[in-house]
C-alpha positions as CSV (number, residue, x, y, z in Angstrom):
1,X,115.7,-74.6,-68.9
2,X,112.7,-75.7,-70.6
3,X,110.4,-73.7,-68.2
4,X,112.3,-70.9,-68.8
5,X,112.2,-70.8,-72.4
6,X,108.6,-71.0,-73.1
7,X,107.7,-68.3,-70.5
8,X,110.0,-65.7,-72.6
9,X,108.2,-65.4,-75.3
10,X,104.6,-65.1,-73.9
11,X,105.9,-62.5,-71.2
12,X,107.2,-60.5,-74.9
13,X,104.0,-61.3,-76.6
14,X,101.8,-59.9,-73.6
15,X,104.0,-56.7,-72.9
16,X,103.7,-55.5,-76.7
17,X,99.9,-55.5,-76.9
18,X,99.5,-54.2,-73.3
19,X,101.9,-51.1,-74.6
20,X,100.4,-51.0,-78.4
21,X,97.1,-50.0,-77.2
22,X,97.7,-46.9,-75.1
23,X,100.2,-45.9,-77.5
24,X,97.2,-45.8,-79.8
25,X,94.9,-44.1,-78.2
26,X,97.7,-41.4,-76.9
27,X,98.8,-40.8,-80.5
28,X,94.9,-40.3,-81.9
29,X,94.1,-37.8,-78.8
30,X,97.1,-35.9,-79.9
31,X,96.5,-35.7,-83.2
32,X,92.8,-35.0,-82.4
33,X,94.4,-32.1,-79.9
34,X,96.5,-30.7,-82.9
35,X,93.6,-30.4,-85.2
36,X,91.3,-28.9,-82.9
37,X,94.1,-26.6,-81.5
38,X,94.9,-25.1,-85.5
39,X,91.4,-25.4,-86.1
40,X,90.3,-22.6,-83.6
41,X,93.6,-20.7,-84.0
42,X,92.7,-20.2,-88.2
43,X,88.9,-19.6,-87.3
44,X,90.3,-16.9,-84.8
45,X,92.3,-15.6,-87.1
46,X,90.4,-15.1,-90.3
47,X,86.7,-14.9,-89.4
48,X,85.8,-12.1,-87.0
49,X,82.6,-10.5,-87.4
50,X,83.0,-6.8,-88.0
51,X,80.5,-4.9,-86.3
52,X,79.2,-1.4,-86.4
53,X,80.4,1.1,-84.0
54,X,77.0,2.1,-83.4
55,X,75.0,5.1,-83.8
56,X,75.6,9.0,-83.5
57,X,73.2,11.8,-82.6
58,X,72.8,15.3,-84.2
59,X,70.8,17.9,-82.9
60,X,70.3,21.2,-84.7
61,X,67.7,23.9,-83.9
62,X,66.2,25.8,-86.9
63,X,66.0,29.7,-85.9
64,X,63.8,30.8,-88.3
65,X,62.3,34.3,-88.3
66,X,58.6,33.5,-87.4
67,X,59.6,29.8,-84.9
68,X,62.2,27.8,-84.1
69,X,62.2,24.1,-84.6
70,X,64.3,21.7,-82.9
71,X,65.6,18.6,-85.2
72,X,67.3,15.1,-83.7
73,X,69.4,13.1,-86.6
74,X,70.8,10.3,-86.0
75,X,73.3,8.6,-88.3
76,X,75.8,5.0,-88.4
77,X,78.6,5.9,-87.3
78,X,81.0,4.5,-89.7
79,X,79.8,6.7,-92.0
80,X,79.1,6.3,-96.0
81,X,81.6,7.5,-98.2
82,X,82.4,10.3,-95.5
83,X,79.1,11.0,-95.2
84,X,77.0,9.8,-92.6
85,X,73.5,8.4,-93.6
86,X,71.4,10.6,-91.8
87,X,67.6,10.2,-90.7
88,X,65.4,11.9,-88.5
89,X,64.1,11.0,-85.1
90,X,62.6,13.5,-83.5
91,X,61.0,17.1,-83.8
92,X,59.9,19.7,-81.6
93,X,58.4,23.4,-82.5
94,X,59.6,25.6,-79.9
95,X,56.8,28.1,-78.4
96,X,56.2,31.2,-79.0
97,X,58.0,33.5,-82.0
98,X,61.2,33.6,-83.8
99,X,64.4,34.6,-81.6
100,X,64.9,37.7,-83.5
101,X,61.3,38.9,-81.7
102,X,63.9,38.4,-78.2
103,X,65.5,41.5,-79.3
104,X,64.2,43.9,-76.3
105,X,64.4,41.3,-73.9
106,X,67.5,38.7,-75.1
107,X,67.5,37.3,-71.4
108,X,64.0,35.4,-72.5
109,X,64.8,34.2,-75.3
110,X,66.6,30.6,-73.5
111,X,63.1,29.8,-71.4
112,X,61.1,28.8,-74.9
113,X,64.0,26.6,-75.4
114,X,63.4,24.0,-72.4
115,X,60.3,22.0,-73.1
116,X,61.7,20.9,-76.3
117,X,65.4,20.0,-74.4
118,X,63.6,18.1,-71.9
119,X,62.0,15.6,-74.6
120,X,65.1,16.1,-76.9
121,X,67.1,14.2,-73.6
122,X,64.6,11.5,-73.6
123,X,65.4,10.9,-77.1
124,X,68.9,10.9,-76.7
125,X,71.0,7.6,-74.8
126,X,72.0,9.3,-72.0
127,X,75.4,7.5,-72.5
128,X,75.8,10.1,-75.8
129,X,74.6,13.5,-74.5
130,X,78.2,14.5,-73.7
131,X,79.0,13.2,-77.4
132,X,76.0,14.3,-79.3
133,X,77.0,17.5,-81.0
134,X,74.1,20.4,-81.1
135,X,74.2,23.5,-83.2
136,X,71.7,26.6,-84.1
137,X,71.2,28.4,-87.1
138,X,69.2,31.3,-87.3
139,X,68.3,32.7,-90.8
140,X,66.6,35.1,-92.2
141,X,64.9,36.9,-89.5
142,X,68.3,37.2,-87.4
143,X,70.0,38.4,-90.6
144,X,67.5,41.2,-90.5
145,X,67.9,42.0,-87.0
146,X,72.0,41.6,-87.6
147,X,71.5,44.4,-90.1
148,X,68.9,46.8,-88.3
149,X,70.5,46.2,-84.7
150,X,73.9,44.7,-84.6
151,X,73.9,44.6,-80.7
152,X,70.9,43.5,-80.2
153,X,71.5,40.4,-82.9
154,X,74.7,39.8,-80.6
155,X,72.8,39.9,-77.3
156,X,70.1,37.2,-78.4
157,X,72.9,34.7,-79.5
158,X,75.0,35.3,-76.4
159,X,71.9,34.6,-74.0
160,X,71.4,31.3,-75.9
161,X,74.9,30.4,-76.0
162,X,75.2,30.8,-72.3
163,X,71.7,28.9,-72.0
164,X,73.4,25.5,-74.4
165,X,76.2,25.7,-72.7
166,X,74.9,24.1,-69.7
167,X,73.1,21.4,-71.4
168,X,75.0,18.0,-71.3
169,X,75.2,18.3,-74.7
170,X,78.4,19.4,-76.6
171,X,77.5,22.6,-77.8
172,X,79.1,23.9,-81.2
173,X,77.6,27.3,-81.0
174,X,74.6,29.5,-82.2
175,X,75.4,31.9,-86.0
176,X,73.6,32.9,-88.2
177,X,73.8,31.3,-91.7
178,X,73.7,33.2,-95.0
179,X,71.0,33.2,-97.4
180,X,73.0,31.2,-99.8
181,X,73.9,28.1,-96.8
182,X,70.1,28.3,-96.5
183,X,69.4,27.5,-100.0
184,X,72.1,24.7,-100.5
185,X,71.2,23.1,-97.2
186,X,67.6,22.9,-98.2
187,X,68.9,21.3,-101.5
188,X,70.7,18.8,-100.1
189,X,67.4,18.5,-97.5
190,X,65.3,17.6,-100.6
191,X,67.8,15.2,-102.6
192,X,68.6,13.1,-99.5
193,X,65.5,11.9,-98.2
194,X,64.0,11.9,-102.2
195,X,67.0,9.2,-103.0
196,X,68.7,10.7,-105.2
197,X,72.2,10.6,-103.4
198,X,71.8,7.2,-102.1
199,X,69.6,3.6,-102.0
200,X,69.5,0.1,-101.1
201,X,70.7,-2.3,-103.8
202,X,69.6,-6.0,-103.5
203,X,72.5,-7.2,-101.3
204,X,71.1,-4.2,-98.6
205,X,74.1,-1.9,-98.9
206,X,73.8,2.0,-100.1
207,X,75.2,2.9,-103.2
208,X,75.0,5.8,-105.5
209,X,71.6,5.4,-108.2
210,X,72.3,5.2,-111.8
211,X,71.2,7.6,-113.7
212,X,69.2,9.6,-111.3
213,X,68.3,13.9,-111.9
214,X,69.0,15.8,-109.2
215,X,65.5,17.8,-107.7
216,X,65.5,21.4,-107.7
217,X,64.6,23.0,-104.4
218,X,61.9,26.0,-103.6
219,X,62.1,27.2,-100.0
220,X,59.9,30.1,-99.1
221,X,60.7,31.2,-95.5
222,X,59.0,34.0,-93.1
223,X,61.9,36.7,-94.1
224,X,63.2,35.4,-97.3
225,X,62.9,32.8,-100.4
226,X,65.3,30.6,-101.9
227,X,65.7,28.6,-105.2
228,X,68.5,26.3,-105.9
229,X,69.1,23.7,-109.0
230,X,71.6,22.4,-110.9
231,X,71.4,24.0,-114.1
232,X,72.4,22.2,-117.1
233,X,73.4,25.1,-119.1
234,X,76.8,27.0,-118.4
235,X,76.3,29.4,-116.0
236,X,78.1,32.8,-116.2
237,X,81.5,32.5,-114.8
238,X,82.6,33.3,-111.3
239,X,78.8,34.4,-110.6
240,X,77.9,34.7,-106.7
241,X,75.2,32.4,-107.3
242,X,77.1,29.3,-108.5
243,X,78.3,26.5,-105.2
244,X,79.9,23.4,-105.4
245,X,79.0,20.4,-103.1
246,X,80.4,17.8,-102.3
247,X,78.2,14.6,-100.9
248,X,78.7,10.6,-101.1
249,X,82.0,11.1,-102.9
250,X,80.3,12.9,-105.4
251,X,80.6,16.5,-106.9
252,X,77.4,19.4,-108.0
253,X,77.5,22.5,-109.6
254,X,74.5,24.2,-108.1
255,X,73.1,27.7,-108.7
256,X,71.0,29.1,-105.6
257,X,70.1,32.5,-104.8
258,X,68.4,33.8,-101.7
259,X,65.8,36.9,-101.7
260,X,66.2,38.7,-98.8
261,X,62.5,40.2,-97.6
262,X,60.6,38.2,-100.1
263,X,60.0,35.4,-97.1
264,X,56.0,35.3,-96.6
265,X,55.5,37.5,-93.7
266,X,57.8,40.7,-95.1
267,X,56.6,40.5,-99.0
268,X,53.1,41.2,-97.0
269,X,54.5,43.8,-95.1
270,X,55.9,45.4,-98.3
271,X,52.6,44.6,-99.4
272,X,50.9,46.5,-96.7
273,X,53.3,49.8,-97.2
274,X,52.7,49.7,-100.7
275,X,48.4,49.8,-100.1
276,X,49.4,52.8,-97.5
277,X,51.7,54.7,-99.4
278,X,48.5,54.0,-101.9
279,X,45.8,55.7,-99.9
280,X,47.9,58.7,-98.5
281,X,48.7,59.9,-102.3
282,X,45.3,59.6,-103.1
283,X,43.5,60.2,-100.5
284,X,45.7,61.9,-97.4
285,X,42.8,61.7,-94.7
286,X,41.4,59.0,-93.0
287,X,43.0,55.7,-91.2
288,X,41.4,53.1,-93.3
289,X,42.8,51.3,-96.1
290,X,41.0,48.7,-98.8
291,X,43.0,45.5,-98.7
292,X,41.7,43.3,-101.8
293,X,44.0,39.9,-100.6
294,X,41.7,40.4,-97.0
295,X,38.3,38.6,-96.9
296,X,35.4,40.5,-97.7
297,X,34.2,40.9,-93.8
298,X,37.7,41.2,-92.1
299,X,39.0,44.1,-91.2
300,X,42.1,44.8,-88.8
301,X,44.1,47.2,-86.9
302,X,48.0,47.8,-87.1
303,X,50.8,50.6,-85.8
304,X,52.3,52.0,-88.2
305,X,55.5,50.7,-86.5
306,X,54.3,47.2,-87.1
307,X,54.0,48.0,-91.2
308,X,57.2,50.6,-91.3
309,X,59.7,48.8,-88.8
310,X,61.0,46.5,-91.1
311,X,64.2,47.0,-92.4
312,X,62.4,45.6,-95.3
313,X,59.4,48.4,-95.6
314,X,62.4,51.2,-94.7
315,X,62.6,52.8,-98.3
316,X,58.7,52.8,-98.2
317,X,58.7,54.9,-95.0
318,X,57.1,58.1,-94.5
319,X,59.4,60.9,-94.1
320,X,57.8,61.5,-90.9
321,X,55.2,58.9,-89.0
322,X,54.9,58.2,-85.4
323,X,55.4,54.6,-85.1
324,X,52.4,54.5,-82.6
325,X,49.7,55.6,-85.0
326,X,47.4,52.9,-86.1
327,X,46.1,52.0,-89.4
328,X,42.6,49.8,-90.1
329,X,42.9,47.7,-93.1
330,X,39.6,46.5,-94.8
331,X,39.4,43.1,-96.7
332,X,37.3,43.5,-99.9
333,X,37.9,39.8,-101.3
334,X,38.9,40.8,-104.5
335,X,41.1,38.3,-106.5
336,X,41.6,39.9,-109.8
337,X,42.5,43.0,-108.1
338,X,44.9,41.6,-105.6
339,X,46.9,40.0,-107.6
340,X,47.5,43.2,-110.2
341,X,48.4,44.9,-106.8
342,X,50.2,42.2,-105.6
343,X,53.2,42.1,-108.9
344,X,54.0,45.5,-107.3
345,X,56.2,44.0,-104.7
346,X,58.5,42.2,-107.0
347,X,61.1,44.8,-109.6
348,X,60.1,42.8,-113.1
349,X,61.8,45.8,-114.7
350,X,65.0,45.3,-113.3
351,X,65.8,42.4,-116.0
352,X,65.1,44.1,-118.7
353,X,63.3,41.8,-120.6
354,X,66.9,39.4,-120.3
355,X,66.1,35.9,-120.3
356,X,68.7,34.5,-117.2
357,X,66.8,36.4,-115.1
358,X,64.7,36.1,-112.2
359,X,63.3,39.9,-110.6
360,X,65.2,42.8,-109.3
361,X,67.9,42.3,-111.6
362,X,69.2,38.9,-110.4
363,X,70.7,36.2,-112.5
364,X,68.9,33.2,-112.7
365,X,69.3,30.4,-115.6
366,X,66.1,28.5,-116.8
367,X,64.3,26.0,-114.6
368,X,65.0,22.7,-115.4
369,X,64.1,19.5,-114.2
370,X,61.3,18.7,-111.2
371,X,61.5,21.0,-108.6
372,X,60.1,20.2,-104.6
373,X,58.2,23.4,-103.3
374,X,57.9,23.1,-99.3
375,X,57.8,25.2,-95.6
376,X,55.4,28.1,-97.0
377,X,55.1,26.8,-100.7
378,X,53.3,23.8,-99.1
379,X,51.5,25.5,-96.6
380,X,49.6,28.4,-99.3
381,X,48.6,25.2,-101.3
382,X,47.7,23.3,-98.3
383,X,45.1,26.4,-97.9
384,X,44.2,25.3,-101.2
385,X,43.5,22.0,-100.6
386,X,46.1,21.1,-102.8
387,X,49.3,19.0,-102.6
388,X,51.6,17.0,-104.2
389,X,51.9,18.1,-108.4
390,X,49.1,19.4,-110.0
391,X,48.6,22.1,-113.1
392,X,49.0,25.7,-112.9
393,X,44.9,25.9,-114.0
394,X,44.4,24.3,-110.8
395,X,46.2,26.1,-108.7
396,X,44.9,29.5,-110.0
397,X,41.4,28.4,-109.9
398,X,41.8,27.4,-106.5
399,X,42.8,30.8,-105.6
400,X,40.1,32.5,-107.2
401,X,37.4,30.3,-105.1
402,X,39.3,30.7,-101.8
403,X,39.8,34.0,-102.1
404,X,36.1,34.9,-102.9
405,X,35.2,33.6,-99.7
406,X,34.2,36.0,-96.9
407,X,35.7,36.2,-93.6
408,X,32.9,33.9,-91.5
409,X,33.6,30.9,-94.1
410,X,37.0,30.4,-93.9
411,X,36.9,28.5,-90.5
412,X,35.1,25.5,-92.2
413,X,37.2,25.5,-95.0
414,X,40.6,25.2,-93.2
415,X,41.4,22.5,-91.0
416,X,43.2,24.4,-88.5
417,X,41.9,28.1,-88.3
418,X,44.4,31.0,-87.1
419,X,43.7,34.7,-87.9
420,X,46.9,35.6,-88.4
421,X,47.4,32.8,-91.4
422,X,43.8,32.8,-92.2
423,X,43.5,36.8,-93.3
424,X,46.9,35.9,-95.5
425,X,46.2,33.2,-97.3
426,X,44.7,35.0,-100.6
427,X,47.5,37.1,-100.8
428,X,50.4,34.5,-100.4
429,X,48.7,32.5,-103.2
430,X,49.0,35.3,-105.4
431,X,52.4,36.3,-103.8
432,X,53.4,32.3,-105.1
433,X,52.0,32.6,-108.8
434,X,54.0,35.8,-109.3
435,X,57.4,34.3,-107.7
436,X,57.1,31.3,-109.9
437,X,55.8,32.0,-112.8
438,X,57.2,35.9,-113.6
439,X,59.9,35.6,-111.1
440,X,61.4,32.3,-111.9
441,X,59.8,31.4,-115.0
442,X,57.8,28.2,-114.7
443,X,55.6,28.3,-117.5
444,X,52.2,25.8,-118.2
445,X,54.0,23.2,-119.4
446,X,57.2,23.3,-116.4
447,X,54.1,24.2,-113.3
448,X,53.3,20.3,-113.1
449,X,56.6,19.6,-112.5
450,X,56.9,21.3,-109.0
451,X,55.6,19.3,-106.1
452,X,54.6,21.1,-103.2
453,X,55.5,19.0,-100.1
454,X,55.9,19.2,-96.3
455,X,57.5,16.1,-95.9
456,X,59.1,12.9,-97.1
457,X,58.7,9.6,-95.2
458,X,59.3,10.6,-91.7
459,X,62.0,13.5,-92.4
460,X,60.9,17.1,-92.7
461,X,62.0,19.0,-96.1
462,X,64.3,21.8,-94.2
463,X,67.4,23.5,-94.5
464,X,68.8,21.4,-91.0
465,X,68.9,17.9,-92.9
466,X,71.5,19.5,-95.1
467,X,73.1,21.2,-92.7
468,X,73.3,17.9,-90.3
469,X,74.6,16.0,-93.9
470,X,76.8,18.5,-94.4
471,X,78.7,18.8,-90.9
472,X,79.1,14.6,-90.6
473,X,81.9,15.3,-93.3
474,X,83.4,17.5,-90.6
475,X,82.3,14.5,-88.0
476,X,85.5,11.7,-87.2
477,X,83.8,8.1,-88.0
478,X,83.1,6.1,-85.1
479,X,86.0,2.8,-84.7
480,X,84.6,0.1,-85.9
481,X,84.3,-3.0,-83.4
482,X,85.6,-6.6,-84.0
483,X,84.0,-9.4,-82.4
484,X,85.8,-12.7,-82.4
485,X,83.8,-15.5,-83.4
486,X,85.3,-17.3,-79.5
487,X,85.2,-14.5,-76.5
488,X,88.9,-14.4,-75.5
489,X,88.4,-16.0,-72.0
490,X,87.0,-18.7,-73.7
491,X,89.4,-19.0,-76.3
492,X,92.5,-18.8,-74.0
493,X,91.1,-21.3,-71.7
494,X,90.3,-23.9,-74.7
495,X,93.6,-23.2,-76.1
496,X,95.3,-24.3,-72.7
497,X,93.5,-27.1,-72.5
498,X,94.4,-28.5,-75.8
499,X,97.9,-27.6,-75.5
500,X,97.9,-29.4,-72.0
501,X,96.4,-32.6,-73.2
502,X,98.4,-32.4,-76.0
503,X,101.6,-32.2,-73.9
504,X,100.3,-34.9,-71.8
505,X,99.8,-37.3,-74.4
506,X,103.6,-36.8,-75.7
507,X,104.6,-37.0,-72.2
508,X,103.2,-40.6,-72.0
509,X,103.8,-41.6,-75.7
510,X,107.7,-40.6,-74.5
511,X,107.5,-42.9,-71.3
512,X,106.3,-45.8,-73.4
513,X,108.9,-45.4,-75.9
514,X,111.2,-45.2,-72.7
515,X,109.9,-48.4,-71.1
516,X,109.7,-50.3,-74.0
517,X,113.3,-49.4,-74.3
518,X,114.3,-50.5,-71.0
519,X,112.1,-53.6,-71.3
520,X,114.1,-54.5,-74.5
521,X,117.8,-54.1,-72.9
522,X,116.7,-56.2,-70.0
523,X,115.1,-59.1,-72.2
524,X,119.0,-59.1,-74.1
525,X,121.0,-59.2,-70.8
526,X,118.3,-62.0,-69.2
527,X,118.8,-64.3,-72.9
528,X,123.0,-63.6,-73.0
529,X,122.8,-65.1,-68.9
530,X,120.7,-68.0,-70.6
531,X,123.0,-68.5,-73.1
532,X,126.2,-68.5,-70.6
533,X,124.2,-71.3,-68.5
């Protein structure tokens, strides 16, 4: 009895800290399993990383009427405000003349398309050719053709429709854009890559600057010119002249005009008729005409077709010629005297002395603001060797020397020499002081504010950065990705094994509970037996 009763209590004793231990360390691995099991599930939850869908491609060929130039934009593809922020990655100049030259022969026109596509795939992920959109606009030079020769306009842009459609790119089609879409595109062009839609703040994100002026824009093509601003003064209602756009969630009022045949290359042609018509009432004999915008020394040889094709030169046109004759014109370096001749081309008259008024009777409000001059703006002052902003002293001194020069000293002046730029480059500097200054009415004072530029950063100041800004409205946004801060797999199999120990643990802590249970019932039925004894 004694033995009995002193074992009891020690077999008690020993059972409880045998069971209180694992209990313990049961009970802190499931409440260790709990926390880490809630911990990933809220950090799954509320903490993925939201990650860009990527980046989109753009590819949009510039038809003009002298070359085509082939542009590759690429953009985020979540887009800004609707707009996606666009930026320039790649540019080819495609060989040979403008598509509007393809007229006889519209089954050529494709070939001088494929060394540019070749390098325009290598820029390209090959994973986004079949999503990267491509589109051509032709200007100027086509809209001539459109006018002179339907057909033939038709023919051209079917051939290269049927040549981009079996490209791996998604083709959106080949048209020919109005004067006006010229001008707005190449404001938009200018804006954009000058910042005055959108910058960087400190925290790297691209929002709208304060208090920023809009820059007028000066585009002065092979076939035609364009101006486009945004006027502060009320503009004359429901005029032709007057666009709305809409860009970055903003809204401007913008008055652009395009002059058709007052590009470059068909003011000279005009030019050229005028100097004929010229000789012939004055003198009817003879096939030799004094050019004073040529270099003394140069002298050259065109068909009359060549001078009198142009729908542009068609109200100077004999009543009778034979487009095979040739005329000899004979430079005389003269700059006072070409640019008297030169104001000739433009109709100052037409206004009437009216101030809101540009030439030829078109409505223009005053110039206001800076102004970016580029594509042959830049180029005549590049001749120069000007660039940037400068006076209107400058620039008209510069003309005087360069167009003094004779014919055999114009190859060390220029950096790249080509006759057919070389022989021009008096008159279009002439041709520029008469646009601006008695055409759209820069003065001494409003000159300096016009820069004449070819480019910004690495993005060319044309009409197709516009035009690319401009369709990304039309563009869905890419889906943006979310990336989970734990890969599912992982997550899933982390989250099982959790739960599992955590099961296991209340398993156990249950069959502890249970044993001590049963443990307890069979201590009282051993002490009542005891107690009977």
């Amino acid at each position: 009895m004694f033995t009995v009763m002193t074992r009891q209590p020690c077999e008690q004793a020993g059972f409880r800290a045998l069971s209180r231990t694992p209990a313990i360390i049961t009970l802190v691995v499931l409440l260790v399993s709990i926390v880490v099991l809630v911990t990933l599930t809220l950090i799954q939850i509320h903490h993925p990383q939201v990650l860009p869908p990527g980046l989109k491609y753009g590819i949009v060929l510039d038809a003009g009427s002298s070359r085509t130039t082939v542009y590759v934009y690429q953009w985020p593809a979540e887009k800004e405000n609707n707009t996606g922020v666009v930026s320039q990655t790649f540019k080819c100049s495609v060989k040979g003349s403008g598509i509007s030259s393809y007229e006889n022969n519209p089954q050529d026109a494709p070939k001088a398309f494929e060394d540019c596509m070749l390098k325009v795939k290598e820029q390209v992920p090959k994973h986004l050719h079949g999503s990267t959109q491509i589109y051509l606009g032709a200007t100027a030079g086509m809209r001539l053709l459109r006018l002179q020769n339907e057909t033939a306009a038709h023919e051209v842009l079917e051939s290269i429709q049927s040549y981009f459609k079996s490209q791996p790119f998604d083709f959106r089609g080949a048209q020919i854009i109005s004067g006006q879409e010229e001008g707005v595109y190449g404001w938009i062009t200018a804006n954009y890559i000058m910042g005055n839609f959108l910058e960087k703040n400190l925290w790297h994100m691209w929002v709208h600057p304060h208090g920023v002026d809009t820059t007028g824009a000066l585009d002065l093509g092979g076939a035609s010119t364009q101006i486009s601003f945004v006027s502060r003064e009320k503009m004359e209602p429901n005029a032709s002249d007057t666009v709305q756009v809409s860009l970055y969630g903003y809204t401007y009022t913008l008055y652009t005009h395009s002059f058709q045949c007052y590009g470059r290359n068909e003011a000279e042609r005009k030019f050229l008729a005028m100097l004929l018509q010229q000789k012939v009432a004055s003198s009817p004999n003879g096939t030799s005409v004094s050019n004073p915008c040529y270099p003394s020394g140069y002298n050259t040889t065109f068909s009359l077709g060549h001078v009198f094709g142009s729908l542009c030169t068609e109200n100077q046109r004999p009543e009778s010629y034979s487009p095979s004759d040739n005329v000899t014109f004979t430079g005389t370096g003269d700059p006072w005297l070409c640019r008297e001749k030169v104001a000739s081309v433009f109709d100052f008259k037409a206004c009437q002395e009216q101030d809101a008024c540009s030439f030829d009777g078109v409505y223009q409000p005053k110039v206001q603001g800076s102004f970016v001059a580029f594509a042959g703006f830049y180029y005549t002052a590049s001749a120069l060797n000007l660039s940037g902003s400068f006076s209107l002293t400058a620039f008209n001194s510069s003309s005087w020397d360069f167009c003094r020069h004779t014919w055999i000293e114009l190859p060390s002046l220029l950096p790249r020499f080509d006759e057919v730029y070389a022989r021009s480059y008096c008159f279009s500097a002439h041709y520029v002081y008469h646009l601006l200054v008695n055409g759209y009415k820069f003065t001494e004072e409003t000159w300096p504010q016009i820069r004449f530029e070819k480019e910004v950063g690495n993005s060319s100041i044309a009409w197709s950065l516009g035009y690319m800004l401009s369709l990304t409205n039309q563009i869905p946004a890419g889906s943006t990705l979310i990336r989970l801060p734990i890969q599912p797999p992982v997550f899933m199999g982390v989250l099982a094994f959790f739960t599992a120990i955590a099961l296991l643990c209340l398993a156990f802590l249950l069959y502890l509970c249970s044993a001590f249970r049963t443990k307890g019932r069979s201590e009282n039925a051993f002490d009542q037996a005891v107690d009977s004894d």
